[in-house]
Chimera marker file (.cmm) of the C-alpha trace (Angstrom):
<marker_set name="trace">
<marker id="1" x="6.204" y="-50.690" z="-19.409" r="1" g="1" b="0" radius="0.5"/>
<marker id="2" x="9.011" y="-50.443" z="-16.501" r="1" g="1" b="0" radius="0.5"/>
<marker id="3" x="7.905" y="-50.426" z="-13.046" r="1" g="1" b="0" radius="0.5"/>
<marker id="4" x="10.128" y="-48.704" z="-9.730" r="1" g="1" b="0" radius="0.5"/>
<marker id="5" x="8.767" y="-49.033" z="-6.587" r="1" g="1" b="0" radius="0.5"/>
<marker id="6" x="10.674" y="-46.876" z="-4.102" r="1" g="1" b="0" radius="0.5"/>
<marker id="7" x="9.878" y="-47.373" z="0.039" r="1" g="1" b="0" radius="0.5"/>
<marker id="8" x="11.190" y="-45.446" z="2.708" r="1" g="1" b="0" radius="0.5"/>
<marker id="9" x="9.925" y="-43.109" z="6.015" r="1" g="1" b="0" radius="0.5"/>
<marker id="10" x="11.035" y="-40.330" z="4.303" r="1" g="1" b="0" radius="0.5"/>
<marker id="11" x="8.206" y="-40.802" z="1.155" r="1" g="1" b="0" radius="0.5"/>
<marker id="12" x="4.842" y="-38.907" z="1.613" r="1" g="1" b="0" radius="0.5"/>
<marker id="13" x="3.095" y="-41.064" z="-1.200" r="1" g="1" b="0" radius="0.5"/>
<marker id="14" x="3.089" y="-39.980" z="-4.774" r="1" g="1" b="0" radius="0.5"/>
<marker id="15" x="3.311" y="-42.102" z="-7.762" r="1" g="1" b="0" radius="0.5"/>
<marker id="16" x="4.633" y="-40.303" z="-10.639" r="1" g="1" b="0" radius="0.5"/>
<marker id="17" x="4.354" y="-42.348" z="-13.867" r="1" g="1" b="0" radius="0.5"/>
<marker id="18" x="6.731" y="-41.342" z="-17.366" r="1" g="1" b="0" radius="0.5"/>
<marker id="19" x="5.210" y="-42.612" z="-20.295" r="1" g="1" b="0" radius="0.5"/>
<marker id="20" x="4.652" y="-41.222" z="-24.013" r="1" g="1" b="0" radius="0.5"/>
<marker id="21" x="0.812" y="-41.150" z="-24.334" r="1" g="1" b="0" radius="0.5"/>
<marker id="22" x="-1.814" y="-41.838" z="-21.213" r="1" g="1" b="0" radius="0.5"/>
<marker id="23" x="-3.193" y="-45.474" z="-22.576" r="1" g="1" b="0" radius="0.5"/>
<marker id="24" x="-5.937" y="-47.838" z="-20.194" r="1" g="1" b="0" radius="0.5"/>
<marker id="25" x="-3.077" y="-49.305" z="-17.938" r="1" g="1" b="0" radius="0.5"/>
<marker id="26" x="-1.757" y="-45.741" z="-16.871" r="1" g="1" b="0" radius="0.5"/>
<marker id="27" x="-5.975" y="-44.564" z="-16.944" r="1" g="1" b="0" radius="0.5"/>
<marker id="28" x="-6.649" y="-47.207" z="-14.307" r="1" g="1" b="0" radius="0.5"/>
<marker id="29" x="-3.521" y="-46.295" z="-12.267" r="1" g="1" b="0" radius="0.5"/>
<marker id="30" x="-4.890" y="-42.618" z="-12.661" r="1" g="1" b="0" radius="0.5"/>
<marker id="31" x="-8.748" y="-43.687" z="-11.358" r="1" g="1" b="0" radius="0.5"/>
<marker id="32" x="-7.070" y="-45.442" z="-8.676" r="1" g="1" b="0" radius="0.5"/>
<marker id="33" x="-4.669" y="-42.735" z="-7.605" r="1" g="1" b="0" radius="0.5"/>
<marker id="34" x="-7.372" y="-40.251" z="-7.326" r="1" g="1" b="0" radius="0.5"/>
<marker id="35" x="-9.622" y="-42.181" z="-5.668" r="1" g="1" b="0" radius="0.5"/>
<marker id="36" x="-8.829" y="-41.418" z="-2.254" r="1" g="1" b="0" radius="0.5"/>
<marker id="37" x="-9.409" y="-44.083" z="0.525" r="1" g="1" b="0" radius="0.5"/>
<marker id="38" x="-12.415" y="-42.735" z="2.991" r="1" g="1" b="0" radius="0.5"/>
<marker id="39" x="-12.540" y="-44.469" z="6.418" r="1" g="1" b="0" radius="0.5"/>
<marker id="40" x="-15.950" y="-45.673" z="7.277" r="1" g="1" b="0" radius="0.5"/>
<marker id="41" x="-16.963" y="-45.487" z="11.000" r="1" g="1" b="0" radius="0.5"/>
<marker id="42" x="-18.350" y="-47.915" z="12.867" r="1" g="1" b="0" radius="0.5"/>
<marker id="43" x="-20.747" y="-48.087" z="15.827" r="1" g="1" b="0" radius="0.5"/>
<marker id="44" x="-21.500" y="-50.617" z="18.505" r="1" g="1" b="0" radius="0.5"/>
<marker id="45" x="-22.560" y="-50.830" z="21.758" r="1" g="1" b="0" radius="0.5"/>
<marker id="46" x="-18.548" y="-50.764" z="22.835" r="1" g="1" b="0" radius="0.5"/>
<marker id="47" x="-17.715" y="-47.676" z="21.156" r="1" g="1" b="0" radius="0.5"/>
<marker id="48" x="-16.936" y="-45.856" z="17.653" r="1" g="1" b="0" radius="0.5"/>
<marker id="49" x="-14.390" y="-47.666" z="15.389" r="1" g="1" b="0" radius="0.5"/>
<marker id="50" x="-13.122" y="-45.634" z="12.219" r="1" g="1" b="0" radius="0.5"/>
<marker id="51" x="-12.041" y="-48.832" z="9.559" r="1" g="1" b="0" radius="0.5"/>
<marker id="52" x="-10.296" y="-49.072" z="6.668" r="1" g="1" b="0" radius="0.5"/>
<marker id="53" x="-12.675" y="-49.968" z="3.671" r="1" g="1" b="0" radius="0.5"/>
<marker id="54" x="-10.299" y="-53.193" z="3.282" r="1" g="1" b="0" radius="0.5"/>
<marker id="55" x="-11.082" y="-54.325" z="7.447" r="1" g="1" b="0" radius="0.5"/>
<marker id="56" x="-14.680" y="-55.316" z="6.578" r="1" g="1" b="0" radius="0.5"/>
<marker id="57" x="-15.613" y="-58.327" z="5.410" r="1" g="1" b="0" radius="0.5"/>
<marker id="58" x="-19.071" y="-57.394" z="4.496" r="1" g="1" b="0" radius="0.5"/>
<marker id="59" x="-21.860" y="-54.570" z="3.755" r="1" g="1" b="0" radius="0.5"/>
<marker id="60" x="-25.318" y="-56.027" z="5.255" r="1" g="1" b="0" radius="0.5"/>
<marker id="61" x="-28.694" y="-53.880" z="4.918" r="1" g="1" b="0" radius="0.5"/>
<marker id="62" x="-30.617" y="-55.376" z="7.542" r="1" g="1" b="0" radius="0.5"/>
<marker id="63" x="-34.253" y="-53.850" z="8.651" r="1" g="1" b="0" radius="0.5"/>
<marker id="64" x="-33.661" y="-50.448" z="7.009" r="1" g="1" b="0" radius="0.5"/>
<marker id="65" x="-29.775" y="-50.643" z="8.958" r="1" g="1" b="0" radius="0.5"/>
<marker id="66" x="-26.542" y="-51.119" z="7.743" r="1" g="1" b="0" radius="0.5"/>
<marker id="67" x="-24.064" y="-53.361" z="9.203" r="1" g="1" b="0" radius="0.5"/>
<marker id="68" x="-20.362" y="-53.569" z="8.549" r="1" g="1" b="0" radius="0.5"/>
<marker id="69" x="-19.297" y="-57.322" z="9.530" r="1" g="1" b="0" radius="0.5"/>
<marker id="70" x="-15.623" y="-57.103" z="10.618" r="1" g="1" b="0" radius="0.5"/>
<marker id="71" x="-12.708" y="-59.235" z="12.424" r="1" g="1" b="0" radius="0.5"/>
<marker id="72" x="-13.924" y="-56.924" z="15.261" r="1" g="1" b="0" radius="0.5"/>
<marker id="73" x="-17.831" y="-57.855" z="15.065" r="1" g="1" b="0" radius="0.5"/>
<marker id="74" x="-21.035" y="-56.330" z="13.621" r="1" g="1" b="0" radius="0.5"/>
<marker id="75" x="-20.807" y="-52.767" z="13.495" r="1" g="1" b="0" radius="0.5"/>
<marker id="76" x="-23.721" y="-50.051" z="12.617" r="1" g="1" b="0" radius="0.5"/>
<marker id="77" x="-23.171" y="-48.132" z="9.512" r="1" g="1" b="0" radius="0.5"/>
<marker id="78" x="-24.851" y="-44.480" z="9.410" r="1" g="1" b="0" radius="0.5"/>
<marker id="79" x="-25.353" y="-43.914" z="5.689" r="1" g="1" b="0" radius="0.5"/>
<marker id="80" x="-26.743" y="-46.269" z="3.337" r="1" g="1" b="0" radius="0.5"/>
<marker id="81" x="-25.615" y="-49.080" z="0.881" r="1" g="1" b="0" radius="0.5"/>
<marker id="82" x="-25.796" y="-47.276" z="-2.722" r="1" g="1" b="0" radius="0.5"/>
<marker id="83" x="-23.935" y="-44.317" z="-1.356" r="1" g="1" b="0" radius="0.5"/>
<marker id="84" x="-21.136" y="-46.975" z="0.304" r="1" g="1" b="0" radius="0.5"/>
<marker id="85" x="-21.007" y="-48.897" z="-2.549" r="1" g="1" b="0" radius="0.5"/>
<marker id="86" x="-20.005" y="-45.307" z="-4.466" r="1" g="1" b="0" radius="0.5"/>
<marker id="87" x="-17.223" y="-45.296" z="-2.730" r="1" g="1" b="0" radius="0.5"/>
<marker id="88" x="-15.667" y="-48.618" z="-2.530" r="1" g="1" b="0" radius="0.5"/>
<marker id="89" x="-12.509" y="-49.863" z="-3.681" r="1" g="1" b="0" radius="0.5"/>
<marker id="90" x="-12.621" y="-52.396" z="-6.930" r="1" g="1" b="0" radius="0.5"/>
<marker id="91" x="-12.307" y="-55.328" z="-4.631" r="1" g="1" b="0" radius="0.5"/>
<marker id="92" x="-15.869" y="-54.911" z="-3.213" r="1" g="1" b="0" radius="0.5"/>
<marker id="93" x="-18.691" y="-56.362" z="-5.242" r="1" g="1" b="0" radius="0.5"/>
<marker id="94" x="-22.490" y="-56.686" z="-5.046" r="1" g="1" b="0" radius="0.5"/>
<marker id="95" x="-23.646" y="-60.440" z="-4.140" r="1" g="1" b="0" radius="0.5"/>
<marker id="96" x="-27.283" y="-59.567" z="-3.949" r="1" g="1" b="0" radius="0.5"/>
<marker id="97" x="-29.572" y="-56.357" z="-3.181" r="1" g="1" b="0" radius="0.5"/>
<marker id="98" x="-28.783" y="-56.320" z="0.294" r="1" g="1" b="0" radius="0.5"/>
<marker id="99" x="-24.790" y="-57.224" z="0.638" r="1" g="1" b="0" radius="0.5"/>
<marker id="100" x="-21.709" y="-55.970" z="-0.922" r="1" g="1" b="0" radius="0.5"/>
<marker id="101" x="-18.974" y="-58.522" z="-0.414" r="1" g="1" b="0" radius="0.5"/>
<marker id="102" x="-15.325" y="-58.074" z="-0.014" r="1" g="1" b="0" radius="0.5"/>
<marker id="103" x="-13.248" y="-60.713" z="-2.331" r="1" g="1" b="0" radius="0.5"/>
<marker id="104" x="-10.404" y="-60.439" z="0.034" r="1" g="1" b="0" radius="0.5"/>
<marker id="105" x="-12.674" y="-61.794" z="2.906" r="1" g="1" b="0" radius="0.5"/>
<marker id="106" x="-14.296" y="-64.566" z="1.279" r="1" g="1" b="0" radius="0.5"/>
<marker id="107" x="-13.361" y="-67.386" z="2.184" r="1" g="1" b="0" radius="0.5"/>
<marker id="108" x="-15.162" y="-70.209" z="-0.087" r="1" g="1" b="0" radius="0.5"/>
<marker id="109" x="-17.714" y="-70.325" z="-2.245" r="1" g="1" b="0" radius="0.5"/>
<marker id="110" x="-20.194" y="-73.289" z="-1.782" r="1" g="1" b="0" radius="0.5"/>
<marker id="111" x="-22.186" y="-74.241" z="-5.216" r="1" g="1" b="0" radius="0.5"/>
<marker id="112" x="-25.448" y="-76.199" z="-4.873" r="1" g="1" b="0" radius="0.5"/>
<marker id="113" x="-27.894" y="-78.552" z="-6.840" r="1" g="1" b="0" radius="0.5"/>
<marker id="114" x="-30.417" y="-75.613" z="-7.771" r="1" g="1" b="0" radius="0.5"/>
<marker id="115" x="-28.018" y="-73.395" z="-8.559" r="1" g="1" b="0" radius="0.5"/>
<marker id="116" x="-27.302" y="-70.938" z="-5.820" r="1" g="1" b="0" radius="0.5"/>
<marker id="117" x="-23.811" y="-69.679" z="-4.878" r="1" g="1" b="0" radius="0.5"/>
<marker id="118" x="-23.314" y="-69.402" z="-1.176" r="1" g="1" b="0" radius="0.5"/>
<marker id="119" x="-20.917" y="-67.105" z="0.313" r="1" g="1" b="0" radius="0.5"/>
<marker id="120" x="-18.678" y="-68.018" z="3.241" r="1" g="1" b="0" radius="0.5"/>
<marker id="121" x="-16.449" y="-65.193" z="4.814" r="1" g="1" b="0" radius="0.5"/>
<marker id="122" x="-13.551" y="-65.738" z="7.263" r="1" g="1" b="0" radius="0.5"/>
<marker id="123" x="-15.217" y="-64.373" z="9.807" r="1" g="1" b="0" radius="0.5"/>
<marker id="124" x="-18.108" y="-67.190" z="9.417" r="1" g="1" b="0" radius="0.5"/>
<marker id="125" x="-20.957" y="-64.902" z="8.434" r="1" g="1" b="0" radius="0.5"/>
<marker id="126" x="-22.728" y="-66.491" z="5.543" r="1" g="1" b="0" radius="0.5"/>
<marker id="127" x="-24.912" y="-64.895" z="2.149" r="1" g="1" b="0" radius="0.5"/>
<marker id="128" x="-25.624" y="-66.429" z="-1.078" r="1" g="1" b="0" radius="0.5"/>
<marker id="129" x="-24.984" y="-64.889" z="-4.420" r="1" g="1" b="0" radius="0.5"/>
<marker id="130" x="-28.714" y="-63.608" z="-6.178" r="1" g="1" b="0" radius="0.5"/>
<marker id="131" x="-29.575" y="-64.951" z="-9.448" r="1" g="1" b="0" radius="0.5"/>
<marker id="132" x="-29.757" y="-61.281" z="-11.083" r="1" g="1" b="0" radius="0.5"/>
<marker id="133" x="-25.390" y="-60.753" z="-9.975" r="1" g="1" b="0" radius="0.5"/>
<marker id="134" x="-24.557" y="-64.407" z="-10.114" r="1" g="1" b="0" radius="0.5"/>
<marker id="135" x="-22.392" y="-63.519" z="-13.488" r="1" g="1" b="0" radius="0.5"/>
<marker id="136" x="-20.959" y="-60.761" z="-12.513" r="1" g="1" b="0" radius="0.5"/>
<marker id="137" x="-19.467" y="-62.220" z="-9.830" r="1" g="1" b="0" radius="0.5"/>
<marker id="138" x="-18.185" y="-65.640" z="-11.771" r="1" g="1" b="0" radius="0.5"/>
<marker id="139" x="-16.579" y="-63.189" z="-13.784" r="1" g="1" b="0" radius="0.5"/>
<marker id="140" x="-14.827" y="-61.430" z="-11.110" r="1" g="1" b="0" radius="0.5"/>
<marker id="141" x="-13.346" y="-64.349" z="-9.363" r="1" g="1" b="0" radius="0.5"/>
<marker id="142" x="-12.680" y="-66.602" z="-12.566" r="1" g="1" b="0" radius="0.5"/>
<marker id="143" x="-15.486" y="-69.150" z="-12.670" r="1" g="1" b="0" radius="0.5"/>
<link id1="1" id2="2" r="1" g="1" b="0" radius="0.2"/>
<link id1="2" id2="3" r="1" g="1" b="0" radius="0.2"/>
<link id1="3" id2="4" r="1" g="1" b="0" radius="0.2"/>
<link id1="4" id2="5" r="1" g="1" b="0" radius="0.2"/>
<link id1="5" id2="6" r="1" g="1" b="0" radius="0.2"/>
<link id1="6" id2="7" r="1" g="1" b="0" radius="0.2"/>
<link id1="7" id2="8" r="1" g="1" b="0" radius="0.2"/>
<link id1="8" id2="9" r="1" g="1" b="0" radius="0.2"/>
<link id1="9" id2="10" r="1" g="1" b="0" radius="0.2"/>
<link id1="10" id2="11" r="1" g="1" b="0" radius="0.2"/>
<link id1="11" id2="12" r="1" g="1" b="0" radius="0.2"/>
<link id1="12" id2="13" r="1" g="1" b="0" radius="0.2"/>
<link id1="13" id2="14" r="1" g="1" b="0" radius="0.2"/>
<link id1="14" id2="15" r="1" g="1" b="0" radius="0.2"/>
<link id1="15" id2="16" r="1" g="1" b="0" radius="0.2"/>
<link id1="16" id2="17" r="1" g="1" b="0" radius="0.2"/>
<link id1="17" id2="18" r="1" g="1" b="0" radius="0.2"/>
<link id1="18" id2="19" r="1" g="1" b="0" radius="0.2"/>
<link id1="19" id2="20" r="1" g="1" b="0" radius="0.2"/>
<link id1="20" id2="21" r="1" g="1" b="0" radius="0.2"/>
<link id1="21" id2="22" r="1" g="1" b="0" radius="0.2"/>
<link id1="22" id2="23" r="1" g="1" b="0" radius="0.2"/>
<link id1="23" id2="24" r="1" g="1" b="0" radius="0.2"/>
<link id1="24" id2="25" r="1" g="1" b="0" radius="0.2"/>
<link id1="25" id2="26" r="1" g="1" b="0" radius="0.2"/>
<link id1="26" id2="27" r="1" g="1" b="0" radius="0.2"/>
<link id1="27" id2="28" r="1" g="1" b="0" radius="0.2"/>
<link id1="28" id2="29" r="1" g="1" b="0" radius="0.2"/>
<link id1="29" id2="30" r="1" g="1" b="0" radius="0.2"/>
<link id1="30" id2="31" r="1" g="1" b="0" radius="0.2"/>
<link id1="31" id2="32" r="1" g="1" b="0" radius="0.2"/>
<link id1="32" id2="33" r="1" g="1" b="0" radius="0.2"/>
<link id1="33" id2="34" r="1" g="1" b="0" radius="0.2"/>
<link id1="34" id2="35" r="1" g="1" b="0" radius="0.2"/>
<link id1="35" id2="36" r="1" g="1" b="0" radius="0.2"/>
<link id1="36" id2="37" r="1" g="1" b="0" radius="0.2"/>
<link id1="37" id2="38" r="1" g="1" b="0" radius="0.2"/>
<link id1="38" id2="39" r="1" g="1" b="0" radius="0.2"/>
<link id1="39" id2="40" r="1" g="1" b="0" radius="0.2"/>
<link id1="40" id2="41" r="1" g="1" b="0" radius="0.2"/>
<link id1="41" id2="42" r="1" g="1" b="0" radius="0.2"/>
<link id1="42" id2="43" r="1" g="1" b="0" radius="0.2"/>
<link id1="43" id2="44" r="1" g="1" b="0" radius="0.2"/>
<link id1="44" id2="45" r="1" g="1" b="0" radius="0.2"/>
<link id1="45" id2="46" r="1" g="1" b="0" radius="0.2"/>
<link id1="46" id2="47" r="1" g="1" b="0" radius="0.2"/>
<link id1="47" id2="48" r="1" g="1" b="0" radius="0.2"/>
<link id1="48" id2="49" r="1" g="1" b="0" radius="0.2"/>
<link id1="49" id2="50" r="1" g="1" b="0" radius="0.2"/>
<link id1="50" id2="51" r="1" g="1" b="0" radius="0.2"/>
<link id1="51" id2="52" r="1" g="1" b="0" radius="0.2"/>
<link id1="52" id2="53" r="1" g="1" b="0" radius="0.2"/>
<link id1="53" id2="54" r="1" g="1" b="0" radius="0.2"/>
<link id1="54" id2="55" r="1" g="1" b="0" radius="0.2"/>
<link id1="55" id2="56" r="1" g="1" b="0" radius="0.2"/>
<link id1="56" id2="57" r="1" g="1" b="0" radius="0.2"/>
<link id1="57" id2="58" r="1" g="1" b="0" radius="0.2"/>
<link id1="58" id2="59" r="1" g="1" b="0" radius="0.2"/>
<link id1="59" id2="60" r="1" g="1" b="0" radius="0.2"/>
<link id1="60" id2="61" r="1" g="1" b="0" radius="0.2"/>
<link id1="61" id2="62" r="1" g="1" b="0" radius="0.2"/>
<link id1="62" id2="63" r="1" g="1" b="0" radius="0.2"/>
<link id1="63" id2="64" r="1" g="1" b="0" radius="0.2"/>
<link id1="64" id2="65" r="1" g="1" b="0" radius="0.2"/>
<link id1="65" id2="66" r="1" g="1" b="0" radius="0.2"/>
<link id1="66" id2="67" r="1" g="1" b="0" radius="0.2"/>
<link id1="67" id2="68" r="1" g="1" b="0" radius="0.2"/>
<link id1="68" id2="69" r="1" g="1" b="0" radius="0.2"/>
<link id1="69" id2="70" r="1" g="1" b="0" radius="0.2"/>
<link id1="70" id2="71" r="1" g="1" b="0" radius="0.2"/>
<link id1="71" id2="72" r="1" g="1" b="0" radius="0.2"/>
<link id1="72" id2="73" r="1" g="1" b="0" radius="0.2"/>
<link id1="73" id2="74" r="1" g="1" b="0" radius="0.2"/>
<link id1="74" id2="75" r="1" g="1" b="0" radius="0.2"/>
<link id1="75" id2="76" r="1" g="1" b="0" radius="0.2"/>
<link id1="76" id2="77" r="1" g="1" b="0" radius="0.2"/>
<link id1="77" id2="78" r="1" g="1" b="0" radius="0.2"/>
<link id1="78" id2="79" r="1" g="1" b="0" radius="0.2"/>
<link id1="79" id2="80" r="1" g="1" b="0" radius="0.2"/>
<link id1="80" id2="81" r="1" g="1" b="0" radius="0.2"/>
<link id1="81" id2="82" r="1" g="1" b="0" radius="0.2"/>
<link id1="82" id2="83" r="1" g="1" b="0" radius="0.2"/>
<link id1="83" id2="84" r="1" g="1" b="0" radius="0.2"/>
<link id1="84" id2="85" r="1" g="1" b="0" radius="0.2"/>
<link id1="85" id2="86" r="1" g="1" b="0" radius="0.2"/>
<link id1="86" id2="87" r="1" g="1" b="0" radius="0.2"/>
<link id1="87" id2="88" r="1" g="1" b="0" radius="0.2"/>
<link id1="88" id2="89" r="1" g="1" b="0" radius="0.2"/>
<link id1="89" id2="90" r="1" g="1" b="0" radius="0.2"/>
<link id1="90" id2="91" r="1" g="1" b="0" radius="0.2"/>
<link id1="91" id2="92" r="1" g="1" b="0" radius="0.2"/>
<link id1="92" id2="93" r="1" g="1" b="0" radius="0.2"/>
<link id1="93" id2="94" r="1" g="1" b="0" radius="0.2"/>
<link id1="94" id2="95" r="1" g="1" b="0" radius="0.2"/>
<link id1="95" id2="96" r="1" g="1" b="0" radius="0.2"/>
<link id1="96" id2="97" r="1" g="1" b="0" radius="0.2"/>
<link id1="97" id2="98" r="1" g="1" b="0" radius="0.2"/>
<link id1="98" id2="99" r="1" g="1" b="0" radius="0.2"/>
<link id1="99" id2="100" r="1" g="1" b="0" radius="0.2"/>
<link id1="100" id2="101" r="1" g="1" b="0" radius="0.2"/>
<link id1="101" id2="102" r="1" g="1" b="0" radius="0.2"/>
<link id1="102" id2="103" r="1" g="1" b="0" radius="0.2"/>
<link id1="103" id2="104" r="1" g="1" b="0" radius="0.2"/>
<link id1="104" id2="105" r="1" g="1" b="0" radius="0.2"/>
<link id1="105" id2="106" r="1" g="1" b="0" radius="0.2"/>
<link id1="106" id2="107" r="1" g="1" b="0" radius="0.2"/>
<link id1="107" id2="108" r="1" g="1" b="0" radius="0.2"/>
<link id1="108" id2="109" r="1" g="1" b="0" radius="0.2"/>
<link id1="109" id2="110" r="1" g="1" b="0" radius="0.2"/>
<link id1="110" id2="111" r="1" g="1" b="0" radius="0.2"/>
<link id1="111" id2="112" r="1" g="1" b="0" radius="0.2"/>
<link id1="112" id2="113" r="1" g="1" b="0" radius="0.2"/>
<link id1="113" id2="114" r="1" g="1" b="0" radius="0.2"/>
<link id1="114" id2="115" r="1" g="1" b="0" radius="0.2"/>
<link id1="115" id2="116" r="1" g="1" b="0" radius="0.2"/>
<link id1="116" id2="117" r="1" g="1" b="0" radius="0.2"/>
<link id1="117" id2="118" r="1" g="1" b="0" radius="0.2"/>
<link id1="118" id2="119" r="1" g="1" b="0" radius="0.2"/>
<link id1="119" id2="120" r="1" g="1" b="0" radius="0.2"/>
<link id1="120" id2="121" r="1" g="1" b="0" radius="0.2"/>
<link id1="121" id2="122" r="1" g="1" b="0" radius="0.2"/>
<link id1="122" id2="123" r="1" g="1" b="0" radius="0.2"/>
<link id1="123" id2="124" r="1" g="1" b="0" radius="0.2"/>
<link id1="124" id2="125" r="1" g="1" b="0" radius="0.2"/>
<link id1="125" id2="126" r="1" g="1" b="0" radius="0.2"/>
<link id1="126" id2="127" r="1" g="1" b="0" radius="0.2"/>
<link id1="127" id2="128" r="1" g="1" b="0" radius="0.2"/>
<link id1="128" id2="129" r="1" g="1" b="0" radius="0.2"/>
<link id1="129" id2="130" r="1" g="1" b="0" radius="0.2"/>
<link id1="130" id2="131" r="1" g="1" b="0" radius="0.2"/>
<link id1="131" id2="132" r="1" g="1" b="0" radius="0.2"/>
<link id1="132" id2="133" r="1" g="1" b="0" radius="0.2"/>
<link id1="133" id2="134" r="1" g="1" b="0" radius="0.2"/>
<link id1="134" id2="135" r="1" g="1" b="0" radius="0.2"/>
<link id1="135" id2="136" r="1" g="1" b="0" radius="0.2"/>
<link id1="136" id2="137" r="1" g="1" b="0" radius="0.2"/>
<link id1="137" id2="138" r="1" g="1" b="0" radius="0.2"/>
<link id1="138" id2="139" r="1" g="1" b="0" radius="0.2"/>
<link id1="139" id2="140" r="1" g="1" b="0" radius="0.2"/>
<link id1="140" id2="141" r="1" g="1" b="0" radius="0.2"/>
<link id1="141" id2="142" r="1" g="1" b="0" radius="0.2"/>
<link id1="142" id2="143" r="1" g="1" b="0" radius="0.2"/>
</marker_set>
């Protein structure tokens, strides 16, 4: 399969794909084409931040709350973490039953004796990886 890519000011956005029979590769480019990026807002004591889904590091229920954890700081989510995790892009997973990690942001993994996985993002916040998604997430990342 060719690939174009065409940039300029003048471009809205459209990706317009030629090919003799829709097959997984151009299915997937579908999916993602139609999924359309929603902004999640943010609140803090400071103010109201709208963010790109890729900005946060992190998805934290905390005490019936959610938190986004971004480059910015610890931000209250109004909705809750199944209907977030709806509509995520692919490069957000599910560490445990109360955080949905960015890949992007992680920024090392740390194994131990018993087992665990530990999660360290770039913005320092640390979570560990549950036994029940452990797999899934070796999977994603190539362990």
């Amino acid at each position: 399969m060719k690939f174009s890519l065409i940039l300029g000011e003048e471009y809205e956005g459209e990706v317009v794909i030629y090919a003799k029979e829709e097959n997984a590769t151009v299915s997937a480019i579908r999916a993602i084409c139609e999924k359309e990026e929603k902004n999640i807002v943010g609140y803090s004591d400071g103010g109201i931040y709208t963010l790109s889904p890729y900005e946060i590091d992190c998805f934290v229920s905390e005490k019936d709350q959610l938190f986004a954890y971004t480059a910015v700081g610890k931000l209250r989510i109004k909705s809750r973490l199944s209907k977030i995790e709806e509509d995520l892009p692919s490069c957000f997973i599910r560490i445990n039953q109360s955080c949905i990690a960015n890949l992007n942001m992680i920024e090392r993994f740390d194994a131990s004796f018993s087992g665990t996985l530990g999660v360290i993002f770039k913005n320092g916040y640390r979570d560990y990886v549950s036994r029940r998604n452990l797999k899934k997430v070796k999977e994603r990342i190539g362990i």
